[in-house]
C-alpha positions as CSV (number, residue, x, y, z in Angstrom):
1,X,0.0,0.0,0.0
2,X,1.5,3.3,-1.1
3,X,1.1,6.1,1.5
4,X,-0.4,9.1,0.2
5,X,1.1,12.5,-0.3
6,X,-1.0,15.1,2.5
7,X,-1.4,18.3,0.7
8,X,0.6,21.2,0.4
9,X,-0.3,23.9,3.1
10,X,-0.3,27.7,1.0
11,X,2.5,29.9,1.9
12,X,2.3,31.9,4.9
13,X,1.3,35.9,4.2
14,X,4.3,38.1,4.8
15,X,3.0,39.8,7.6
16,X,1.8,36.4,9.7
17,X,-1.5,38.3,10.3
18,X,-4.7,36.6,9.4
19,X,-7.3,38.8,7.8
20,X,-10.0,38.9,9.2
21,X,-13.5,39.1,7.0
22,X,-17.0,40.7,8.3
23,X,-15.4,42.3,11.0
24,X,-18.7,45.0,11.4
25,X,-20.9,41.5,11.2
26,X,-21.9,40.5,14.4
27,X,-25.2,38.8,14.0
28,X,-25.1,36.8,16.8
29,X,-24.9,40.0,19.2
30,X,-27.1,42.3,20.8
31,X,-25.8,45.4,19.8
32,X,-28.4,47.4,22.3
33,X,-27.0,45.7,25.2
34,X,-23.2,46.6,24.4
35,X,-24.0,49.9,22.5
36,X,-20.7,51.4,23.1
37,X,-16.9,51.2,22.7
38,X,-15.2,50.9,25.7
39,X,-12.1,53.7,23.9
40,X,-13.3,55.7,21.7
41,X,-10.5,58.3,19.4
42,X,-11.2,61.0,21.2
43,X,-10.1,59.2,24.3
44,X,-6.2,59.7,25.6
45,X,-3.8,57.0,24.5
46,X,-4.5,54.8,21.8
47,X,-7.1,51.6,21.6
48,X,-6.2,48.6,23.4
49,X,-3.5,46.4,21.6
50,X,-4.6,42.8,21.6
51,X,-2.7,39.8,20.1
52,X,-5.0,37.0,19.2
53,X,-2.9,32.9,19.7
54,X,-4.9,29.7,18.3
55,X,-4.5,26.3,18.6
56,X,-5.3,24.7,15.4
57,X,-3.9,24.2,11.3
58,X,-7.1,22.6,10.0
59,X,-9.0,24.2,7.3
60,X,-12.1,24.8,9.7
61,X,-10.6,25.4,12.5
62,X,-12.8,25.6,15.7
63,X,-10.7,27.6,17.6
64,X,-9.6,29.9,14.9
65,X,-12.8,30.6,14.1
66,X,-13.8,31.1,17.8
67,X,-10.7,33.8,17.9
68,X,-12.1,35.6,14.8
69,X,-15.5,36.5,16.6
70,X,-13.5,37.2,20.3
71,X,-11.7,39.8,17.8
72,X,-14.7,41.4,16.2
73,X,-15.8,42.1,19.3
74,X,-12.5,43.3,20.9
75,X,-12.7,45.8,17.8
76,X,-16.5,46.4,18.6
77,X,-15.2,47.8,21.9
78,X,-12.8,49.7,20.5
79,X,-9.4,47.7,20.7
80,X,-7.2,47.4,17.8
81,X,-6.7,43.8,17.3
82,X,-4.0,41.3,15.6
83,X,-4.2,37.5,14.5
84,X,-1.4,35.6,14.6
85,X,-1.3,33.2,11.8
86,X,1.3,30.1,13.1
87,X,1.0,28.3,9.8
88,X,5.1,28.0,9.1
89,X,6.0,28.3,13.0
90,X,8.6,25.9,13.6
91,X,8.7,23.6,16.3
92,X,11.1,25.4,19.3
93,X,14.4,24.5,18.9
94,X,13.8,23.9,15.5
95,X,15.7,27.0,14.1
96,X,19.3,28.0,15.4
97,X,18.8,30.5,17.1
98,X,14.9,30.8,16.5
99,X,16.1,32.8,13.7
100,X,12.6,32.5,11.6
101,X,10.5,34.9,10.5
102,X,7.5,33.3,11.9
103,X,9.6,33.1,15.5
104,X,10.2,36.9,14.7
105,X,7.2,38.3,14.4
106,X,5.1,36.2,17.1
107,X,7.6,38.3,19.6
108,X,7.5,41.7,17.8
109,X,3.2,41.3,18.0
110,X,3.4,39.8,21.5
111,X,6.0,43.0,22.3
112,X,2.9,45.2,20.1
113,X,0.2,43.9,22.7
114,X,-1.1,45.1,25.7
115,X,-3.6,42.3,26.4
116,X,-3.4,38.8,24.3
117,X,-6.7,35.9,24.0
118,X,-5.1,32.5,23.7
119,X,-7.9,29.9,22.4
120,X,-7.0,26.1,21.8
121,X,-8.4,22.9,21.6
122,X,-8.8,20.6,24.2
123,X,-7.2,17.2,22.5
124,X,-6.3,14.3,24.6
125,X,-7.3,16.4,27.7
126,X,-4.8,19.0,27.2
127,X,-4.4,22.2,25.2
128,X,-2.6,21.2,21.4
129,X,0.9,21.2,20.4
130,X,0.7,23.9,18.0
131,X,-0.7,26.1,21.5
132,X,2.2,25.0,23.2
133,X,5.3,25.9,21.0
134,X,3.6,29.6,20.2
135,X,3.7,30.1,24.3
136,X,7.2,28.6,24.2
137,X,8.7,30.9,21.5
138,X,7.9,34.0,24.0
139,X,10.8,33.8,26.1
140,X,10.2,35.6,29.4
141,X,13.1,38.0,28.9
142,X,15.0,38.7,25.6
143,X,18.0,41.3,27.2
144,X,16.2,44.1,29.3
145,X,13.0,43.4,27.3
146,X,9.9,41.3,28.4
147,X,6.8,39.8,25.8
148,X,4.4,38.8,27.7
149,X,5.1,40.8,31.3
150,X,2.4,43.0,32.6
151,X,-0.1,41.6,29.7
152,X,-3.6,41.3,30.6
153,X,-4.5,37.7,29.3
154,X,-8.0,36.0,28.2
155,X,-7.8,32.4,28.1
156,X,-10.1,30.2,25.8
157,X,-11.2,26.6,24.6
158,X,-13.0,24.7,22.2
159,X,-14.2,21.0,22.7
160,X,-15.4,18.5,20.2
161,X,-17.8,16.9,22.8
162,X,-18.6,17.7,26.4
163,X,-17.9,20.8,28.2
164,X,-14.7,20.8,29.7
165,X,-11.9,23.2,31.7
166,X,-8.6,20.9,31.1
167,X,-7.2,23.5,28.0
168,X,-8.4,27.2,30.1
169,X,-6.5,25.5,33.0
170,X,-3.5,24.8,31.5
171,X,-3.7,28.1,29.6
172,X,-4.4,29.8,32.8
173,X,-1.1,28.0,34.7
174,X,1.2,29.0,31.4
175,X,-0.1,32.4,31.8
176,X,0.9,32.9,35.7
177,X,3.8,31.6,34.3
178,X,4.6,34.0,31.7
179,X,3.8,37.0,34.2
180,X,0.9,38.2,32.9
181,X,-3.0,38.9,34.6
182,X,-4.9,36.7,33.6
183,X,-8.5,38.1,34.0
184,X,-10.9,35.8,36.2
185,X,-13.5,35.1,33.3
186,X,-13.1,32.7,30.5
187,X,-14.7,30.8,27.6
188,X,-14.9,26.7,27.0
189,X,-17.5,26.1,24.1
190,X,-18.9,22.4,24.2
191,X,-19.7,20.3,20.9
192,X,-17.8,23.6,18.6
193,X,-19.0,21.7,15.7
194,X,-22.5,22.7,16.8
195,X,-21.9,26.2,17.3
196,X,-21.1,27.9,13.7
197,X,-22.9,27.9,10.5
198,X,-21.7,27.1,7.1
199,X,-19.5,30.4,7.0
200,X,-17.8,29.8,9.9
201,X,-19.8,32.2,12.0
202,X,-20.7,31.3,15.3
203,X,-24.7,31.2,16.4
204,X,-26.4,32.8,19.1
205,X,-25.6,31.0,21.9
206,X,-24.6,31.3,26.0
207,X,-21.4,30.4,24.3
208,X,-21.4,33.3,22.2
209,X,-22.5,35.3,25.2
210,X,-19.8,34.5,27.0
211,X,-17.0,35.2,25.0
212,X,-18.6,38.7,24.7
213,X,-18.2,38.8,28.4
214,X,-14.6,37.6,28.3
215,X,-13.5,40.2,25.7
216,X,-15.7,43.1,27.6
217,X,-13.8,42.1,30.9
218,X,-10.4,41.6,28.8
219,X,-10.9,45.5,27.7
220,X,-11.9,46.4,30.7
221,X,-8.6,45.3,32.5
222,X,-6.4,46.5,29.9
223,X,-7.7,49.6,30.2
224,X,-7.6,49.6,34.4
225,X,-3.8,48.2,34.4
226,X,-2.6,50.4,31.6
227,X,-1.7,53.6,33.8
228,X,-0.1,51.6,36.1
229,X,1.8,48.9,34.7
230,X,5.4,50.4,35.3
231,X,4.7,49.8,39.0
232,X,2.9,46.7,39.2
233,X,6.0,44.7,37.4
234,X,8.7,46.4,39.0
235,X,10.8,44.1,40.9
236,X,13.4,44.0,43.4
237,X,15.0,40.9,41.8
238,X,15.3,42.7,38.3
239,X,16.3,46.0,40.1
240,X,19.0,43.8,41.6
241,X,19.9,42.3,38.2
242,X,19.6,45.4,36.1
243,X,22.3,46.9,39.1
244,X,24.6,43.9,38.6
245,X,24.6,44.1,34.6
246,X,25.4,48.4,35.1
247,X,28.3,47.4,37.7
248,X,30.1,45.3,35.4
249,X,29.5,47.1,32.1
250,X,31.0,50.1,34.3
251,X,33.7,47.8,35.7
252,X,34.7,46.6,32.1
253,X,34.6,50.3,30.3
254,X,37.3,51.4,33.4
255,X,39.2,48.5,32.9
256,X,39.4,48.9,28.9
């Protein structure tokens, strides 16, 4: 028996961004109950900077599509969103170096964001692979610099059968992990199959509503922690460090 060839996947878009289509389409909401942004222009700053993560290559992918509606309604409330698109993301260690563009651009988006949404599929109980190495190629420090540090974080699932919590939980450890607040809601749609029509657009459903409340909490925080984020992640231990790295680059320019 000869094995058969898989398809070729398209190329990845320059940019690693998916587009995303009907972004002022939100059938399934209520628009009188969430009637306005949460930043508008005229407000100080600029909108909230979310970076979108999903789990999943497949052509109809649950939790890609689940990410595309939590980002129409981020931009519904006002925050100025981007998808990552992991098609040609190596596996870590993959690359010397990580020197990929894929590698490249998840950390200059994750360096972009103020807030991130990470949504994967529960398989075999646990979030996916593909999940995994996207966390894995955001180091917690690269030099003086931090991707993921004082990011607000939404976490999110999608299920094949019943509903289940194994994928937000692991999300929500990884998270703690990677220094950022995670905020206390989240989203874990049962049966996704079930939940979107034949254009990939997901139906009315608590599970819609939901992730409208995750993305109007996620905001929310952003907003809250935003003036304040210099002191909430300073730390003596990377005070101590910093002083360290300043004594010896001092020591060595004496010396030289």
């Amino acid at each position: 028996m000869s094995a058969t060839t898989p398809p070729c996947l398209p190329a990845a878009r320059p940019d690693r961004l998916r587009p995303l289509g009907e972004a002022d389409r939100l059938p399934a909401l209520q628009a009188d109950l969430l009637p306005a942004p949460l930043w508008r222009e005229a407000d100080p700053g600029h909108a909230p900077r979310i970076l979108l993560l999903y789990g999943s290559l497949r052509e109809r992918s649950y939790s890609r599509l689940a990410t595309e509606e939590a980002a129409r309604i981020l931009q519904w409330l006002g925050a100025d969103t981007r998808i990552f698109d992991p098609l040609d993301l190596p596996l870590p260690d993959q690359v010397a170096g990580d020197a990929h563009p894929a590698v490249e651009r998840l950390r200059e988006l994750s360096l972009w964001s103020e807030g991130q949404v990470w949504c994967s599929p529960e398989r075999h109980g646990q979030i996916t692979g593909l999940m995994k190495a996207q966390i894995d190629h955001l180091p917690l420090n690269i030099g003086a610099v931090r991707p993921t540090q004082g990011r607000t974080l939404a976490v999110m699932q999608v299920s094949g059968g019943s509903q289940s919590f194994n994928a937000v939980n692991t999300l929500r450890l990884l998270g703690r992990w990677m220094r950022m607040f995670t905020i206390p809601n989240q989203s874990s749609v049962a049966r996704a199959w079930e939940q979107f029509d034949e254009r990939g657009r997901m139906l009315p459903s608590a599970y819609y509503d939901r992730i409208v409340d995750v993305m109007e909490e996620l905001v929310r925080f952003t907003l809250l922690l935003r003036p304040h984020l210099a002191q909430l992640t300073d730390r003596y231990s990377e005070r101590k460090a910093d002083a360290a790295q300043a004594a010896a680059f001092a020591a060595s320019a004496s010396s030289a």
